[in-house]
C-alpha positions, 0 to 999 in steps of 0.5 A: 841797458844792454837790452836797449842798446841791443833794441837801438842796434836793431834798428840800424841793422834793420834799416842798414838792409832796407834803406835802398827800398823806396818804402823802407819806412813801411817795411814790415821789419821795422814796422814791426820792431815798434812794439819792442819799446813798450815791452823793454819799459814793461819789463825794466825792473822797478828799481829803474822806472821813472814815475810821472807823477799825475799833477806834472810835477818833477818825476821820481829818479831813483837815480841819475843812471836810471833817469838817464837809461829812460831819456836814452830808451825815449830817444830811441822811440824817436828814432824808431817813429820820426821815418814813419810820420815824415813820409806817412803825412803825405800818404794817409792819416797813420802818421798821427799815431807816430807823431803822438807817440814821439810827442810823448816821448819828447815830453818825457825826455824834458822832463826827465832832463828837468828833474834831473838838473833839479835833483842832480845838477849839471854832474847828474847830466854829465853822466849820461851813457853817450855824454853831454853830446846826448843831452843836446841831441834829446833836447834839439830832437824835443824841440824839434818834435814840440814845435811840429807837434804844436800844429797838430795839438792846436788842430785837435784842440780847436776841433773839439 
């Protein structure tokens, strides 16, 4: 946990010292702190994982703090990525990646959330580290990023 809130603190330090630039979300500082997410989920212990299963059925909680600490960690992905796609549409052709990679994250977010009203109920969502206000804020950012992404999938899939 205090990795990710320390990795969540990076990126409002970062972006606190680099938000006057006119190309801050290119800034090779915070750019560069993408790279830190994958490398928390790698390196969070087994005992906190969450596992997707292949079928799409509900994941596997080990518990509500672990279910809650990977909502927080993809939200954080959100944040880190959402800057990019917005002003990286109108430059080139990089913004994809970051849309997928925040698409990803949005999906795992409902689903985490789902299993957890499934396996835990409301009290399982009440126990999120920033509150009931966090699970709001996750779902609107989610439907907010399914609804921007639903272009982009239906692009690809038409095109293949």
């Amino acid at each position: 946990m205090t990795r990710l809130v320390h990795n969540v603190r990076d990126i409002i330090r970062i972006y606190a010292k680099v938000k006057r630039l006119k190309d801050w979300y290119l800034d090779p500082e915070f750019v560069g702190h993408d790279n830190v997410f994958p490398k928390w989920l790698r390196e969070l212990p087994q005992s906190l994982h969450v596992v997707y299963p292949e079928d799409g059925s509900s994941p596997y909680l080990p518990s509500s703090f672990s279910a809650n600490l990977n909502c927080y960690h993809y939200l954080a992905v959100i944040m880190q990525h959402r800057p990019q796609i917005h002003y990286l549409t109108a430059t080139d052709g990089n913004w994809k990646h970051h849309m997928i990679t925040c698409h990803d994250a949005a999906k795992k977010i409902c689903r985490i959330q789902e299993a957890i009203l499934e396996n835990y109920g409301l009290p399982g969502m009440m126990c999120m580290q920033r509150g009931i206000s966090f699970t709001v804020y996750c779902v609107l950012t989610c439907v907010m990023l399914h609804l921007v992404g639903f272009p982009v999938n239906h692009d690809e899939s038409s095109a293949k």
